[in-house]
BAVEX-235461 format. One record per residue (C-alpha): x, y, z; residue number from 1. Coordinates in steps of 0.02 Angstrom, whole numbers, plus 32768, in hexadecimal, padded with zeros to 4 digits. Layout:
! BAVEX-235461
PT    X    Y    Z resi
PT    X    Y    Z  NUM
...
! end
This chain:
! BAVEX-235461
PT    X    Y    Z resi
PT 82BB 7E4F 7F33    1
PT 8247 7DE6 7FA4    2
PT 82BB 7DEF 803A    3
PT 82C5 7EBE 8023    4
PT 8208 7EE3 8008    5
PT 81EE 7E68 80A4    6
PT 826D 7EDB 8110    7
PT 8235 7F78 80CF    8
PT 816A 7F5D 80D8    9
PT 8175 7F15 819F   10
PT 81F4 7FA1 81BD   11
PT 817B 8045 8176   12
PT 80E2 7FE3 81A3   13
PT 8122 7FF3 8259   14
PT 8160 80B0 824F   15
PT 80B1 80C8 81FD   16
PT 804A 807E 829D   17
PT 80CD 80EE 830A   18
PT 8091 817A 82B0   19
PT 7FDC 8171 82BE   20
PT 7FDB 812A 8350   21
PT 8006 81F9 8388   22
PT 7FA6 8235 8311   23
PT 7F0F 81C4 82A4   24
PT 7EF3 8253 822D   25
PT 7F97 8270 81E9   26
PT 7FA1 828F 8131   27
PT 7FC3 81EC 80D3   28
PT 8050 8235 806D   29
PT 80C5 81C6 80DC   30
PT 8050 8128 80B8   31
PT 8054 814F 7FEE   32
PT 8119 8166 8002   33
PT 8126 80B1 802C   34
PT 80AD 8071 7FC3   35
PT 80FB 80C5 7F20   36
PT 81B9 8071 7F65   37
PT 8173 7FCB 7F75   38
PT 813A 7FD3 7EBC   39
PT 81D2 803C 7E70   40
PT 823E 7FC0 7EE1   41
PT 8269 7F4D 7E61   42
PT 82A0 7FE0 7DF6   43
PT 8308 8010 7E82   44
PT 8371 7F73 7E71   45
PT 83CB 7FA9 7DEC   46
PT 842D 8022 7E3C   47
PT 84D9 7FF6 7E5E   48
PT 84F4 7F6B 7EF1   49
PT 856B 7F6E 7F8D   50
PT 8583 7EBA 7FAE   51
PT 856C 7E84 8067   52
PT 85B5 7DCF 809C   53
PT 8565 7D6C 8105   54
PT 859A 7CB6 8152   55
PT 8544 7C23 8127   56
PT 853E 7B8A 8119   57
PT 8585 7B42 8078   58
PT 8537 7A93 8092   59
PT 847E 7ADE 80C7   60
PT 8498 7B6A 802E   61
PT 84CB 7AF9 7FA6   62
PT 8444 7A71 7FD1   63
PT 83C2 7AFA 7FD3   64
PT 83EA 7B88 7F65   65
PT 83A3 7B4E 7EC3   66
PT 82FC 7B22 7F10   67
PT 82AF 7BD1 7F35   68
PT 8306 7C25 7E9F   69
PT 8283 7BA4 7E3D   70
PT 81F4 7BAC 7EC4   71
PT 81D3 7C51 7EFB   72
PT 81CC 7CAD 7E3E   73
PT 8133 7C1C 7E17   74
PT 80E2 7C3C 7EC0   75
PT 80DB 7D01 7E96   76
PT 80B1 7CF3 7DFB   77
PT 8014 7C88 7E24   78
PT 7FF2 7CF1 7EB4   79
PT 7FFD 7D9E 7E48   80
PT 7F8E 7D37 7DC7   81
PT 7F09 7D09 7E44   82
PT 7EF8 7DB8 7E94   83
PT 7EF5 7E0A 7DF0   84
PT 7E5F 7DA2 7DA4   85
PT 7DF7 7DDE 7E5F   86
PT 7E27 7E80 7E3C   87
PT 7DE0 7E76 7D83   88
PT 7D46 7E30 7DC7   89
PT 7D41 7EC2 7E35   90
PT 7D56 7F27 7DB6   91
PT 7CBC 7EE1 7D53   92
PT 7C60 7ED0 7DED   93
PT 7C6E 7F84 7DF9   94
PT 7C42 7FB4 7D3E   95
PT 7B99 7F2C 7D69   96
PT 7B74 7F9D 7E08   97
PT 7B9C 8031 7DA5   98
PT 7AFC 7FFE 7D1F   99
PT 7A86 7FFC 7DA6  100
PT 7A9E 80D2 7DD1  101
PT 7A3C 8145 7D7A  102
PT 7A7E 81F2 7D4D  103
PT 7A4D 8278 7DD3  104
PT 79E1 831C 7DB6  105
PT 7A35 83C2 7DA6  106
PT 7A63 83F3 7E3F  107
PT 7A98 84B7 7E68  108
PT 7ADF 8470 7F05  109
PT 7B5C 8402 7EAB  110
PT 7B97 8497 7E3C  111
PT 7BA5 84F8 7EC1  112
PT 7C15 8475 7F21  113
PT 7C87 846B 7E83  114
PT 7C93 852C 7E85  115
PT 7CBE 8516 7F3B  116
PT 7D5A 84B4 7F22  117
PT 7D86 84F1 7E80  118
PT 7D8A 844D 7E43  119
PT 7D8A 8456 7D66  120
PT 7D90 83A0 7D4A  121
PT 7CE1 8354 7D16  122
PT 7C87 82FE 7D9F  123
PT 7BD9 8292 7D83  124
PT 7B5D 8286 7E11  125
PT 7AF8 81E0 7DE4  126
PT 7A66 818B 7E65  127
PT 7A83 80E6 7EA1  128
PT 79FC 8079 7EFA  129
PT 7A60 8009 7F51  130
PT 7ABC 808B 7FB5  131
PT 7A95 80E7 805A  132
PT 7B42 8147 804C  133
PT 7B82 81BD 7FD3  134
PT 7C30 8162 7F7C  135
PT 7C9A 81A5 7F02  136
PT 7CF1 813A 7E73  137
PT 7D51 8140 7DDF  138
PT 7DFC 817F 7DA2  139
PT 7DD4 81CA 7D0D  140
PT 7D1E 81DC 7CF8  141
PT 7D05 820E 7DC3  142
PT 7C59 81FA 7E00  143
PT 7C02 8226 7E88  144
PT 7B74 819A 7EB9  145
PT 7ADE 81D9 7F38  146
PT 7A60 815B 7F7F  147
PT 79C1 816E 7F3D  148
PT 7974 81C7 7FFF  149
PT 79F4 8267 7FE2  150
PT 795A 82C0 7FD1  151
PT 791C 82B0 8085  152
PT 79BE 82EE 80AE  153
PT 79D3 83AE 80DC  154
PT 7A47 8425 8075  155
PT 7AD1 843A 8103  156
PT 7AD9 8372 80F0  157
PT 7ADF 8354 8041  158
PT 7B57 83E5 8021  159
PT 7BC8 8398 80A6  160
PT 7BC5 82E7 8037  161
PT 7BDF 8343 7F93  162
PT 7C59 839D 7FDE  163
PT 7CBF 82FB 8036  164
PT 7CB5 82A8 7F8C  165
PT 7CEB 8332 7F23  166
PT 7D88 8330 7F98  167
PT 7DC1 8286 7F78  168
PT 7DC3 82C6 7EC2  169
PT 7E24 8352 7EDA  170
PT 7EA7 8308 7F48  171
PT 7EAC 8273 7ECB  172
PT 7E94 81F5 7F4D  173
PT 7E3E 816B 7ECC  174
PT 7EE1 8174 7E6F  175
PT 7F4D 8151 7EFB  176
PT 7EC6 80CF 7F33  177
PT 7EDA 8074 7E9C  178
PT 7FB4 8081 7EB6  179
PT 7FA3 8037 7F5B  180
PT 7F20 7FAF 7F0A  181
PT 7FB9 7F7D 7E79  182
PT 8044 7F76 7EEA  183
PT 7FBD 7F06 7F5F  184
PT 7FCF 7E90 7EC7  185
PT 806B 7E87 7EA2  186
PT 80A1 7E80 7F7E  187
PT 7FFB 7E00 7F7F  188
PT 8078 7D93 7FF1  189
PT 808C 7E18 806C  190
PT 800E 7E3B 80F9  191
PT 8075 7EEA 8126  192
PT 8043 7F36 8070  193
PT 7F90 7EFF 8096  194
PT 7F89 7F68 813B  195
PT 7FD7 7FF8 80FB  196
PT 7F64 7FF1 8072  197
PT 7EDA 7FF3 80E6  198
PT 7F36 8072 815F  199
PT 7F3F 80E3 80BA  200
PT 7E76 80DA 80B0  201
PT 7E5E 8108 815E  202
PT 7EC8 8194 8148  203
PT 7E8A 81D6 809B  204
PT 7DD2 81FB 8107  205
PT 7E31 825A 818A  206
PT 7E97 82A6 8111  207
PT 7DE5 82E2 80A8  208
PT 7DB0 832D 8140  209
PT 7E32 8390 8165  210
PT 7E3C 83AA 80B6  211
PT 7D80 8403 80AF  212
PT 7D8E 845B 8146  213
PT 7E27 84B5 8133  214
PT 7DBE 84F9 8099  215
PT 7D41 854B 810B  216
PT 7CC9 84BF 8135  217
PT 7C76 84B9 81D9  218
PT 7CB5 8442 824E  219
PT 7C0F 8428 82A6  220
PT 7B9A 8424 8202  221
PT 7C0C 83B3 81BA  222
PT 7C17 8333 8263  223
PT 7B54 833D 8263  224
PT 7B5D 82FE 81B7  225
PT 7BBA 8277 81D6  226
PT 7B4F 8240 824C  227
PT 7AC7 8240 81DD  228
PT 7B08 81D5 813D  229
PT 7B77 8157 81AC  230
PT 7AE0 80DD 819A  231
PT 7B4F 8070 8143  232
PT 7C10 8048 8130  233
PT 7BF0 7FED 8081  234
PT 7C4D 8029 7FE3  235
PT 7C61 7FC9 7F3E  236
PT 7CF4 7F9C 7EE9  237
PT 7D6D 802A 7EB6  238
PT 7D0D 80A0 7F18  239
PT 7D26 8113 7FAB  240
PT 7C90 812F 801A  241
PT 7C75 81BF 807D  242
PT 7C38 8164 8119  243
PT 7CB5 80BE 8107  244
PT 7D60 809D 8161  245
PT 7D76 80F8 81F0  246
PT 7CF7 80E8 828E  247
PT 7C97 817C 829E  248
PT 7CB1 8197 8351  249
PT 7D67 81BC 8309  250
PT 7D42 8234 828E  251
PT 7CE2 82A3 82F9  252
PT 7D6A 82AB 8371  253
PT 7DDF 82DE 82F0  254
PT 7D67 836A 82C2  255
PT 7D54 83A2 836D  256
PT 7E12 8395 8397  257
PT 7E6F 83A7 8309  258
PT 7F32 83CE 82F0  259
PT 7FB0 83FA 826A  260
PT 8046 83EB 82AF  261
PT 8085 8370 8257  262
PT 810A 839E 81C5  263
PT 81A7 837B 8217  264
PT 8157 82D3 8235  265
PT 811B 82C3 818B  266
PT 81C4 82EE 812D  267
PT 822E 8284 81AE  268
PT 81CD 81E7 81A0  269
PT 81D2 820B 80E0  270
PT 828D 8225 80D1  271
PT 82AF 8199 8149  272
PT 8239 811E 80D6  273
PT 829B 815A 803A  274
PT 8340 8134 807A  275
PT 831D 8098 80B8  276
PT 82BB 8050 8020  277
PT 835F 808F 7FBB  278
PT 83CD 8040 8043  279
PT 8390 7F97 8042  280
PT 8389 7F9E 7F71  281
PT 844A 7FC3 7F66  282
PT 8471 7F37 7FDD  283
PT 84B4 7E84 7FB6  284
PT 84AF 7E05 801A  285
PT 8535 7D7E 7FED  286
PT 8543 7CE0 804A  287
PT 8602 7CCB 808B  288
PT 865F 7C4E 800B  289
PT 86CF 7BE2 807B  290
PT 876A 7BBF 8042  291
PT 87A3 7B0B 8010  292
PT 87F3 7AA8 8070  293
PT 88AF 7A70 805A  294
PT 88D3 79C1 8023  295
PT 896D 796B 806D  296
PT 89D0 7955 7FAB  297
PT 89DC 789E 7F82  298
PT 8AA4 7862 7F8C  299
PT 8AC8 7810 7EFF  300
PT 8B64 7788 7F0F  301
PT 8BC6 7742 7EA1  302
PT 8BEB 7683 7E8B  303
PT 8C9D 76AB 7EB7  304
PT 8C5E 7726 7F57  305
PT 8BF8 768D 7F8A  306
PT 8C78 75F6 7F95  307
PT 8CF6 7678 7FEA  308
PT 8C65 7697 8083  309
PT 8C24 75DD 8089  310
PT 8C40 758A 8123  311
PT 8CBA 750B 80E8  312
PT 8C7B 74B3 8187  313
PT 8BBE 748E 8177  314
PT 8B5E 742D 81E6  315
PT 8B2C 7380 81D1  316
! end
């Protein structure tokens, strides 16, 4: 399945970059399409196989054959062991960074920001000192970390961040941030999966602000508190921060200049990304088998045969 996930990645990685090259806010949905098919692809090669010939070289293929089929599983398997053990240390890196917050005060605001978006699943607000940006982590204890100067914020500000953070939780974008992290490990070998991972991040902030303003929040409050929390990109491990990702200058313009047209984009690019992930699974590629050449039979004589066609003349 290397060859497939190879074709497949550089192929939606480049109908991805079409796409937001017209439009940089489009919904990720497209972007967490291919990232689920890249894991589920070796799944996907059980289906049955149409078997594809293709000429080769049978000196060059039977030299060589043997030596990747005993290569490239090793290579992977160290690769996918060395990624996984950084992504463990991330992991307690995080729970570490996670020690150092404090649990917030009570804050009507933040009630009043669930009510908002209806959201019933149990959010913590903790204080962290290290931070000058609110970030949002965890999949299923989410929680909301402020730095430790929210105060000298004003209320149109901080309900803004509450607000951003809230709807990363309620689109579940830290789930599908940790899917596009796992199929990252196991495509480590593949610099396509790491761009669309990033590509998916990028998009998950535009996405969040479309998200909370189609919900009634004020374009300009909102790009005014942007401005004022984008002191720093920084985000921990596992995390998504509200001011990380995308350049700011680019957010604003997408809040000044937004569009939705983009559904029949969305389900084509989809459907299209589908049927090729599916195409390339049910294909098998089988080198050409030449067939064997003839050998000239061997004439056998007998002693009899031999004396009768013997030059009865021979030279001296």
């Amino acid at each position: 399945m290397l060859l497939p996930s190879l074709i497949f990645s550089l192929l939606t990685a480049l109908a991805t970059w079409v796409v937001i090259r017209r439009n940089p806010a489009i919904d990720p949905k497209v972007t967490v399409t291919v990232l689920t098919l890249l894991l589920i692809l070796p799944l996907l090669t059980f289906l049955p196989k149409h078997v594809i010939t293709v000429a080769t070289s049978a000196t060059t293929t039977s030299s060589t054959s043997h030596i990747p089929s005993l290569l490239l599983p090793v290579i992977w398997l160290g690769g996918f062991l060395i990624f996984s053990l950084r992504a463990l240390n991330d992991l307690f890196s995080f729970q570490r960074w996670h020690q150092q917050s404090s649990p917030a005060p009570q804050l009507d605001l933040f009630q009043e920001t669930l009510s908002q978006l209806n959201i019933a699943t149990t959010v913590q607000l903790r204080i962290h000192p290290d931070l000058n940006s609110p970030v949002v982590a965890g999949i299923l204890k989410p929680t909301i970390y402020l730095p430790s100067n929210y105060r000298t914020w004003s209320g149109d500000t901080l309900k803004m961040a509450l607000l951003h953070e809230l709807g990363h939780v309620q689109r579940k974008d830290l789930w599908a941030a940790a899917l596009a992290q796992l199929t990252c490990l196991f495509h480590w070998f593949n610099p396509a999966v790491w761009w669309l991972r990033r590509t998916f991040l990028t998009q998950c902030e535009y996405a969040c602000d479309a998200h909370l303003l189609n919900r009634g929040a004020d374009p300009k409050t909102y790009a005014h508190a942007l401005c004022d929390v984008a002191q720093t990109a920084s985000a921990p491990p596992l995390a998504l921060a509200m001011a990380g990702h995308v350049p700011l200058r680019e957010r604003i313009l997408f809040l000044s200049n937004r569009s939705n047209r983009q559904s029949l984009l969305l389900i084509s690019t989809i459907l299209l990304t589908a049927t090729s992930a599916i195409a390339l699974s049910v294909v098998r590629f089988v080198p050409q088998q030449n067939a064997p050449e003839k050998v000239a039979p061997i004439e056998v004589f007998t002693e009899a045969e031999l004396r009768f066609t013997a030059n009865p003349f021979p030279a001296d």
